[in-house]
C-alpha positions as CSV (number, residue, x, y, z in Angstrom):
1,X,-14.8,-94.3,-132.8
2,X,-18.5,-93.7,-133.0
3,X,-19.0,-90.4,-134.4
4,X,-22.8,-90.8,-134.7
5,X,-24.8,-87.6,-132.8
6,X,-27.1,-89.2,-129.8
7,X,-29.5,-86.9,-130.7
8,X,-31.5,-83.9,-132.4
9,X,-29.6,-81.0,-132.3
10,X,-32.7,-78.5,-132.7
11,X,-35.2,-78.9,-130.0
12,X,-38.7,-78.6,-129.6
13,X,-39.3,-76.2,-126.7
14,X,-42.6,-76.5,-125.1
15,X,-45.4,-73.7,-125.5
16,X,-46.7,-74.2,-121.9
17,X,-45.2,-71.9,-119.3
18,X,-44.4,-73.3,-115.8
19,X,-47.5,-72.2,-114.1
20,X,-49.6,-73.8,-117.0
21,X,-48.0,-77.0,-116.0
22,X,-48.4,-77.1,-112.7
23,X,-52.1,-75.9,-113.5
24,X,-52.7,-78.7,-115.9
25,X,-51.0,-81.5,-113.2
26,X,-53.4,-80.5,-110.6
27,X,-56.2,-80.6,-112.7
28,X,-55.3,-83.9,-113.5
29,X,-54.8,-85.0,-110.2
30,X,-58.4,-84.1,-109.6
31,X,-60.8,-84.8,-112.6
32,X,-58.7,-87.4,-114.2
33,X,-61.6,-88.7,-116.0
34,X,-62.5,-85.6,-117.2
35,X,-59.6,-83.6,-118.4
36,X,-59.7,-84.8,-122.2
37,X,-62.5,-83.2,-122.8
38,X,-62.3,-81.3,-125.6
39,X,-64.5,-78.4,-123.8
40,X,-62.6,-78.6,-120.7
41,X,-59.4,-78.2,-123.0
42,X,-61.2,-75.2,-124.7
43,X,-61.7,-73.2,-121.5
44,X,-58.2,-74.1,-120.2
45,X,-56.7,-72.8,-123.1
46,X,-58.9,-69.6,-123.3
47,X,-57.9,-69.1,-119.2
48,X,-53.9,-69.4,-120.3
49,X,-54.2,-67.3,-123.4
50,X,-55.6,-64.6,-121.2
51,X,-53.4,-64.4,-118.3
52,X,-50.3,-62.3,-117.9
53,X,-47.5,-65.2,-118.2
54,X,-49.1,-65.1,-121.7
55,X,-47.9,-61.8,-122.8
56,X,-46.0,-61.7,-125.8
57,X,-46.0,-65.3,-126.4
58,X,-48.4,-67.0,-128.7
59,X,-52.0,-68.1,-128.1
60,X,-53.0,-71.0,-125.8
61,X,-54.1,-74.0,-128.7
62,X,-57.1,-76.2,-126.8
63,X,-55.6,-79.3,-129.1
64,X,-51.9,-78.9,-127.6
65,X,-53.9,-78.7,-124.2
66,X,-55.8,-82.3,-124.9
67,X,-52.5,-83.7,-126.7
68,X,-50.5,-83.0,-123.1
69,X,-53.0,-84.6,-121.1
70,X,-53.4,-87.8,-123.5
71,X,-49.6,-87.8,-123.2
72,X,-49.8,-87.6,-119.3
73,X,-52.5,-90.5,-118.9
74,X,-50.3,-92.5,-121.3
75,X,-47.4,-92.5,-119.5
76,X,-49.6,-92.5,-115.9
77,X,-52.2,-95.3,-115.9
78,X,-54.2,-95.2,-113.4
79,X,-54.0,-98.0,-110.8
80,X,-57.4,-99.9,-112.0
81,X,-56.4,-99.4,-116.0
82,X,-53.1,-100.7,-115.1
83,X,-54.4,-103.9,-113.5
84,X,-56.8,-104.1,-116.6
85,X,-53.8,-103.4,-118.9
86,X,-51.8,-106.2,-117.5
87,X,-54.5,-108.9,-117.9
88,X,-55.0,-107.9,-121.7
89,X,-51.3,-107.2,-123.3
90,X,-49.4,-110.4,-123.7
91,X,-45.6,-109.3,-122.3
92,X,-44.1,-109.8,-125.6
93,X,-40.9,-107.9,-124.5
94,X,-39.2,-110.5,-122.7
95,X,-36.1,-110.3,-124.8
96,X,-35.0,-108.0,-128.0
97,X,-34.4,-111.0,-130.0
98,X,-34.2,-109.3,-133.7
99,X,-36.2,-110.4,-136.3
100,X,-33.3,-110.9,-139.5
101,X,-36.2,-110.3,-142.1
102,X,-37.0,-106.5,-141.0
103,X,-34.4,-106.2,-138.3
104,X,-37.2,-104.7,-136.3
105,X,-37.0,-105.5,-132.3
106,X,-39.4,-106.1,-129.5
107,X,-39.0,-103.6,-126.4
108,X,-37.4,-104.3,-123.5
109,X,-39.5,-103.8,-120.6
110,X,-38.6,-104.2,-116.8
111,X,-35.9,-106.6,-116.0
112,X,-33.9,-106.6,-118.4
113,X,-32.1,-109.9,-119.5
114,X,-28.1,-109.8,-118.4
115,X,-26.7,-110.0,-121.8
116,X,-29.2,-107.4,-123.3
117,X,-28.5,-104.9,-120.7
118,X,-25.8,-103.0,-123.1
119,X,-28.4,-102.5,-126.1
120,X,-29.3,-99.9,-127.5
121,X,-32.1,-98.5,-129.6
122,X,-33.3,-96.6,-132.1
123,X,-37.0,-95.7,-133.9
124,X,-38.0,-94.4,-137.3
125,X,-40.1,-90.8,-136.7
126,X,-42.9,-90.5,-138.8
127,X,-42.4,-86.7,-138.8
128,X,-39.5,-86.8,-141.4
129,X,-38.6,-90.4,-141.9
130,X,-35.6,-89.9,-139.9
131,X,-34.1,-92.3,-137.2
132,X,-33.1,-90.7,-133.9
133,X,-31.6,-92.7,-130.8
134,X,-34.3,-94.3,-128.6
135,X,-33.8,-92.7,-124.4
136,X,-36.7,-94.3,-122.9
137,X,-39.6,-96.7,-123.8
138,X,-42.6,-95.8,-121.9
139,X,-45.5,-97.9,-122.2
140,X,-47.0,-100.1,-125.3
141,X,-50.2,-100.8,-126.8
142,X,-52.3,-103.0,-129.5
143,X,-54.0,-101.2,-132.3
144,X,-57.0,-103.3,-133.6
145,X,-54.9,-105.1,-136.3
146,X,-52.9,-106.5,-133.2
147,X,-50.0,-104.5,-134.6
148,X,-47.9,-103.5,-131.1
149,X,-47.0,-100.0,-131.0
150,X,-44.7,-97.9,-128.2
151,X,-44.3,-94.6,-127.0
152,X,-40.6,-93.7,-127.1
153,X,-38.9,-90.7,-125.9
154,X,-36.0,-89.9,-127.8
155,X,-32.8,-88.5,-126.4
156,X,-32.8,-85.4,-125.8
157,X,-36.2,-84.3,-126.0
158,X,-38.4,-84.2,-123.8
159,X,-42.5,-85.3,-123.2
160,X,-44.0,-83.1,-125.9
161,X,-41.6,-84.8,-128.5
162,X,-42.9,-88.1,-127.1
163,X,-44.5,-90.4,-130.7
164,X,-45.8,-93.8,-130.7
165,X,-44.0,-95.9,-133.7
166,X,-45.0,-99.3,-134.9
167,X,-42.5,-101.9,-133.3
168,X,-42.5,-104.2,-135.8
169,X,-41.4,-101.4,-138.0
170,X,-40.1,-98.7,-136.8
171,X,-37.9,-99.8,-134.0
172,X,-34.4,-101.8,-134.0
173,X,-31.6,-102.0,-132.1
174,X,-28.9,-98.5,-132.7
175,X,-26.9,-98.5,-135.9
176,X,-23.2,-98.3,-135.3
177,X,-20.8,-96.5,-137.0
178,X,-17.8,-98.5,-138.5
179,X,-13.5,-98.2,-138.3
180,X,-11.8,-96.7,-141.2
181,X,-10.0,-100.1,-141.2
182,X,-13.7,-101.7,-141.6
183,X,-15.2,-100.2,-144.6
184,X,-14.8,-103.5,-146.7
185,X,-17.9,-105.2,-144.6
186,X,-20.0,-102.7,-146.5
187,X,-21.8,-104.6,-149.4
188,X,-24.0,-103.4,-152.2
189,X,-27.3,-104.1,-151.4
190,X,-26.8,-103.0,-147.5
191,X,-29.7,-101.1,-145.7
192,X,-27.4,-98.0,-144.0
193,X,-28.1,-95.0,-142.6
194,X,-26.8,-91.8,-144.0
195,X,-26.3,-88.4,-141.5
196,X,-27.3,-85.0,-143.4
197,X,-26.2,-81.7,-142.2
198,X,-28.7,-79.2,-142.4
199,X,-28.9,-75.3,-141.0
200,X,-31.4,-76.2,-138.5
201,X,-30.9,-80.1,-137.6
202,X,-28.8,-83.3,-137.6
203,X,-30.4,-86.5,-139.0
204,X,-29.8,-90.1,-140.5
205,X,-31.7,-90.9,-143.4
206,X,-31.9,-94.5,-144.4
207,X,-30.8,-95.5,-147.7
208,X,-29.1,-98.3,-149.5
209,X,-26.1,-98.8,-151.3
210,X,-25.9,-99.1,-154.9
211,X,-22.3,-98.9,-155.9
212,X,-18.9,-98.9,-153.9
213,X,-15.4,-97.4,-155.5
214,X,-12.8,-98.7,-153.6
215,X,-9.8,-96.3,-152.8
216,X,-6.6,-96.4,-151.6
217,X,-6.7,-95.3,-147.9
218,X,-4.0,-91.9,-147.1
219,X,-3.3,-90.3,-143.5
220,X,-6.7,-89.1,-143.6
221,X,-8.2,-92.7,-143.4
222,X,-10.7,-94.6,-145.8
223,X,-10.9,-92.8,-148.6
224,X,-13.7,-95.4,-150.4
225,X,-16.9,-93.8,-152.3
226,X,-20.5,-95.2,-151.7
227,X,-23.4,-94.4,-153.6
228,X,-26.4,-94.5,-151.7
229,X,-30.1,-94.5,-153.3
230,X,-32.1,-92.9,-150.1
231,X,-35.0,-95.5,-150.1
232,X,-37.3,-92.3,-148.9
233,X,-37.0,-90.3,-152.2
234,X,-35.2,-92.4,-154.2
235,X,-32.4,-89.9,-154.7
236,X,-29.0,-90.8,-154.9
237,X,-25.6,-89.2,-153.5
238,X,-21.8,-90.1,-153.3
239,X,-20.5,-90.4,-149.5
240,X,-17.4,-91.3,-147.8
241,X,-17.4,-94.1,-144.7
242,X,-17.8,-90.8,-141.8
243,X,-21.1,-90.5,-142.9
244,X,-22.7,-93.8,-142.7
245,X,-24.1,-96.3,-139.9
246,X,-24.5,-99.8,-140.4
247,X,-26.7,-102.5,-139.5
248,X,-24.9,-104.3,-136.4
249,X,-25.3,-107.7,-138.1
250,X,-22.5,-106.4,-140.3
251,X,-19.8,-106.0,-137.9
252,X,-20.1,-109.9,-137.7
253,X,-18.7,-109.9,-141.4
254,X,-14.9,-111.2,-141.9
């Protein structure tokens, strides 16, 4: 049984109130061009600082302002940049074939091929180094070094936890968790991910494992002890089976 949390347990709640949204989306509507603008964004932000939805709640920042409506013409393109969009990005998300020297993925987009349709992703945040389930991919892009990047959602969260992560890199298809009766695929050597418990939030950590004391299993199930070297900090810790997510490559293993 997959015990593994589909998402962040703390949320990020949105500073904007309801009217400031629907202020912002018709502003966008109508000077679409023009809404980026970092003095445009100043003067918004002043206006919602100063009105009475505003009261008791913290100031208006112009650069949340600008960072909603890059978001909005991210995942919006106009019809014209669309049509330009198409002719210049190569689809190179066909398929999700993996690539077994970084396990990283490509993204599916649109139809999705029959026997990928059950797959399931996951991306690497840059705010903490954690990996969190994947919900929805909403556009890609090309950086100068040709490097393909994508703006993910992840589940649970909504647009203003929206981050681009390197594809290549950062995404892969989910990590499973593993049977009691199926701890023995576990190698030293594997890449896992670990969960840690915190007061505030859930997460899996990716680390790798060092050592592996098999134990005799009870009516509590595996009872085997991994050490882990978290390949963030380099710190190590002791952990039982519950608390790990593999690779999928290793639920091929006899």
């Amino acid at each position: 049984m997959d015990l593994r949390p589909r998402k962040r347990q703390i949320q990020t709640i949105s500073g904007f109130t309801q009217a400031e949204v629907e202020k912002m989306e018709t502003l966008l509507i109508e000077s679409r061009e023009q809404v980026c603008d970092s003095e445009v964004c100043k003067k918004l932000a002043k206006t919602f600082t100063r009105s009475k939805g505003r009261a008791g709640k913290p100031i208006a920042k112009w650069t949340e302002v600008q960072a909603w409506f890059q978001n909005r013409l991210v995942c919006y393109p106009s019809k014209d940049n669309s049509a330009e969009a198409n002719q210049k990005l190569p689809d190179y998300t066909e398929g999700c074939t993996l690539n077994k020297a970084n396990e990283s993925s490509h993204i599916p987009k649109g139809q999705k091929d029959p026997a990928l349709s059950d797959l399931e992703f996951e991306a690497r945040s840059s705010k903490d180094g954690a990996w969190y389930d994947i919900d929805t991919f909403i556009t890609h892009r090309f950086l100068n070094s040709e490097e393909p990047e994508a703006l993910v959602r992840f589940v649970g969260f909504g647009l203003g936890e929206d981050e681009w992560v390197n594809v290549r890199k950062a995404v892969r298809e989910r990590s499973v968790a593993l049977e009691n009766s199926e701890c023995n695929k576990v190698q030293v050597g594997d890449i896992i991910l670990c969960f840690q418990e915190g007061k505030d939030e859930e997460k899996y950590l990716e680390a790798q494992v060092i050592e592996i004391q098999k134990k005799l299993h009870d009516i509590r199930g595996c009872r085997c002890l991994f050490v882990i070297r978290y390949t963030g900090d380099d710190t190590e810790e002791t952990i039982r089976l519950r608390r790990m997510c593999v690779r999928p490559s290793i639920l091929g293993r006899p």
